[in-house]
C-alpha positions in Angstrom: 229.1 91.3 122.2 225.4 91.4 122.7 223.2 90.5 119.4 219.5 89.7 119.4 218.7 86.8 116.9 215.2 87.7 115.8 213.1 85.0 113.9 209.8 86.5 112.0 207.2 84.5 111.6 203.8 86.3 110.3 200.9 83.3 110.5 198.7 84.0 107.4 201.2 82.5 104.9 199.3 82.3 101.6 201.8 80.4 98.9 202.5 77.9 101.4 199.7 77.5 104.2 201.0 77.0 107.9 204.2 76.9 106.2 206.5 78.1 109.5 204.8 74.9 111.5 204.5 72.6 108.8 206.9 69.7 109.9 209.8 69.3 107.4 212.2 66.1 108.1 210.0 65.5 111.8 210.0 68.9 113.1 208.5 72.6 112.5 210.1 75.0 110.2 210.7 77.4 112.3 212.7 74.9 115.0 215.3 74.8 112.3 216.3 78.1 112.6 215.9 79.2 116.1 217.9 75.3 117.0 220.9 77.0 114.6 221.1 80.0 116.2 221.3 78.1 120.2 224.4 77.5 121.7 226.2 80.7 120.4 228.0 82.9 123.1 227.0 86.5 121.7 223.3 85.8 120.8 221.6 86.8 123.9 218.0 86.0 122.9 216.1 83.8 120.0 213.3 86.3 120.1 210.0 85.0 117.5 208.0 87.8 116.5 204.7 86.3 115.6 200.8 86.9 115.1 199.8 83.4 115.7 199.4 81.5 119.2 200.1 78.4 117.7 203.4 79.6 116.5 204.1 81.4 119.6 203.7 77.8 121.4 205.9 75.9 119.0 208.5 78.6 119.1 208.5 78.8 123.1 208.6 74.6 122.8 211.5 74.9 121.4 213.4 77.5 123.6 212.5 80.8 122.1 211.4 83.8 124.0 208.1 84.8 122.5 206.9 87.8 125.2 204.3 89.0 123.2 202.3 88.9 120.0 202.6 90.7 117.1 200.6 93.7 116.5 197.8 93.5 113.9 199.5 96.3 111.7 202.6 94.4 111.4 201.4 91.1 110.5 199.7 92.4 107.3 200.9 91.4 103.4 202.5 94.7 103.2 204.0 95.1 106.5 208.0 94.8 106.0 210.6 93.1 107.0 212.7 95.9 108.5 209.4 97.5 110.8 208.7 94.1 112.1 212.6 94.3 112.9 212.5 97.8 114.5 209.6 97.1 116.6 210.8 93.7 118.1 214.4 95.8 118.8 213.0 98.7 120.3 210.9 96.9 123.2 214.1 94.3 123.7 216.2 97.4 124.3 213.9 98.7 126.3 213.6 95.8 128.9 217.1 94.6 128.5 219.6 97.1 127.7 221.4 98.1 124.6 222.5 96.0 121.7 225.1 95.4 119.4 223.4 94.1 116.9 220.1 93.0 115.9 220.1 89.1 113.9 217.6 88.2 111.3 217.0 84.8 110.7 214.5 84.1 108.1 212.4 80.8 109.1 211.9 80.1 105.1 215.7 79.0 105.0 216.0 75.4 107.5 219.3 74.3 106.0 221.6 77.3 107.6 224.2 75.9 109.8 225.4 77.4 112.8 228.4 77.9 111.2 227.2 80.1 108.7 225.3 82.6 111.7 229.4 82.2 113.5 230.9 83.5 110.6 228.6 86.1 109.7 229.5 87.7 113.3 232.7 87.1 112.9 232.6 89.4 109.5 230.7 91.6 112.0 233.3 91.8 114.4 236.2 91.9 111.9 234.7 94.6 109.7 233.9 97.4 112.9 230.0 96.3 113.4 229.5 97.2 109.5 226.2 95.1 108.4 226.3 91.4 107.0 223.9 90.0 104.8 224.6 86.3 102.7 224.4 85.9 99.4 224.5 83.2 97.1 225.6 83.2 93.2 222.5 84.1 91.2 220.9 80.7 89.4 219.9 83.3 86.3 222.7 85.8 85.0 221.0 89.2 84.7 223.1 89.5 81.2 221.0 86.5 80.0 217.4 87.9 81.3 215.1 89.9 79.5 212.0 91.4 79.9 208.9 90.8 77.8 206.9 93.6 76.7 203.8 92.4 74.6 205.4 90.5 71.6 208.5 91.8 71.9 211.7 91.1 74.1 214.5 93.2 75.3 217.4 92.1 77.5 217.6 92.9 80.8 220.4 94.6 81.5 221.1 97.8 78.8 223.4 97.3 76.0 223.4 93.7 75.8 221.7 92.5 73.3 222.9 88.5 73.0 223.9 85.6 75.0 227.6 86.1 76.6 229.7 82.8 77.0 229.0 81.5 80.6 232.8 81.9 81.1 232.7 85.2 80.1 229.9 86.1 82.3 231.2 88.6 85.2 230.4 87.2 89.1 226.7 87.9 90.0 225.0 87.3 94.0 221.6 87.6 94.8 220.2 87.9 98.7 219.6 84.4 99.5 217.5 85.4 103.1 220.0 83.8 105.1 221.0 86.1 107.7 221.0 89.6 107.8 223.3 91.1 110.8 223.5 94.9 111.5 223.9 97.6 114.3 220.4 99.0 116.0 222.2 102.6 115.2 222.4 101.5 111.2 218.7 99.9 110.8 217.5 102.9 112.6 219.8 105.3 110.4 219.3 103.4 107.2 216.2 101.4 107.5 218.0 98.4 105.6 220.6 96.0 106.3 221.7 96.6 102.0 223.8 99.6 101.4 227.4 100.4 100.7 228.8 99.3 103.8 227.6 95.8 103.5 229.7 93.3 103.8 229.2 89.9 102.1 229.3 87.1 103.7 228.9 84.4 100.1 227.1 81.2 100.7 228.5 78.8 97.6 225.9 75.8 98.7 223.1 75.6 96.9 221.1 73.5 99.7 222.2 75.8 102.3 221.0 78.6 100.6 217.4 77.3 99.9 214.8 79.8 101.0 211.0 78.5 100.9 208.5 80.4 99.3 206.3 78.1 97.2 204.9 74.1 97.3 208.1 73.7 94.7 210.6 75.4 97.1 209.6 72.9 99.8 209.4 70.1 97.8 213.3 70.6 96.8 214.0 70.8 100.7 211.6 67.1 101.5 214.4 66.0 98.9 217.3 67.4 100.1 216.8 66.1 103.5 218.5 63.0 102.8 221.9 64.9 101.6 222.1 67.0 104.6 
């Protein structure tokens, strides 16, 4: 099997500043997840798609292939995740032949194991190449949110209109930005690694799951260094 491991990493991080080369527990960021995805047999390249030369550096420091920089157009606030995909898997088809499957790897979450990335392409395998995406169980229950309109409140989900027993609560995952694993025919067919066809791969670990998006969000990980 031949997957691509793709690791974005836009420079102009605003909540967090340098965030993807900030040093967390004596190394970069982004060296946590491109040293989790090394070492397995189908990932053919840790390929960093970046806008910054410093980045670029650090990632090829740490054994990533980084051929090029990241066009201006795709390294804006509103650029997505799934063009920044597409245009790193077209070129590496181009130059090196066709893919099974295209891995994204979101730098914002250092505490994925290898383990995790195995069994996510092992889902991939067992399930006929249909996408993967992790998930964790959602910290707030959508039957106990609600939205605020002016001075008045009104819950979340339609038709419930009080607080349900926890235990009574039905199972609810959110997308924890894990990994996301998916054919180059589906992404270009769907433009999404979410639909139908996704198959869950459920992350129970709460440190594991961590993704970092605010000065909070890496203060938890500082402190969960120590438990890893």
């Amino acid at each position: 099997m031949r997957i691509l491991a793709l690791v974005p990493a836009r420079g102009g991080s605003k909540r967090v500043p340098n965030k993807n080369i900030r040093e967390l527990g004596g190394k970069p960021l982004i060296n946590w997840s491109i040293e989790a995805a090394q070492g397995i047999p189908e990932i053919l390249d840790i390929l960093v798609s970046t806008d910054s030369l410093v980045i670029a550096d650090v990632a090829r420091a740490a054994g990533a292939l980084v051929p090029w920089l990241r066009p201006a157009e795709l390294s804006t606030d509103t650029a997505t995740s799934i063009v920044v995909c597409m245009h790193a898997l077209d070129w590496y088809e181009k130059e090196n032949g066709q893919l099974d499957g295209l891995l994204l790897l979101q730098p914002t979450s250092p505490f994925r194991k290898t383990q995790t990335i195995q069994a996510a392409i092992q889902l991939f395998k067992k399930y006929a190449e249909r996408p993967v995406v992790a998930f964790s169980p959602a910290e707030s229950h959508p039957m106990w949110c609600y939205r605020v309109a002016g001075d008045a409140i009104y819950p979340f989900v339609h038709g419930v209109d009080q607080p349900t027993r926890s235990q009574d609560l039905p199972p609810a995952y959110v997308v924890n930005g894990e990994v996301y694993l998916a054919t180059p025919g589906y992404l270009r067919a769907n433009s999404s690694f979410l639909g139908s066809e996704t198959v869950p791969l459920v992350i129970e670990d709460k440190r594991e799951a961590l993704d970092i998006d605010s000065d909070w969000d890496w203060l938890l990980a500082e402190n969960m260094l120590d438990r890893i």
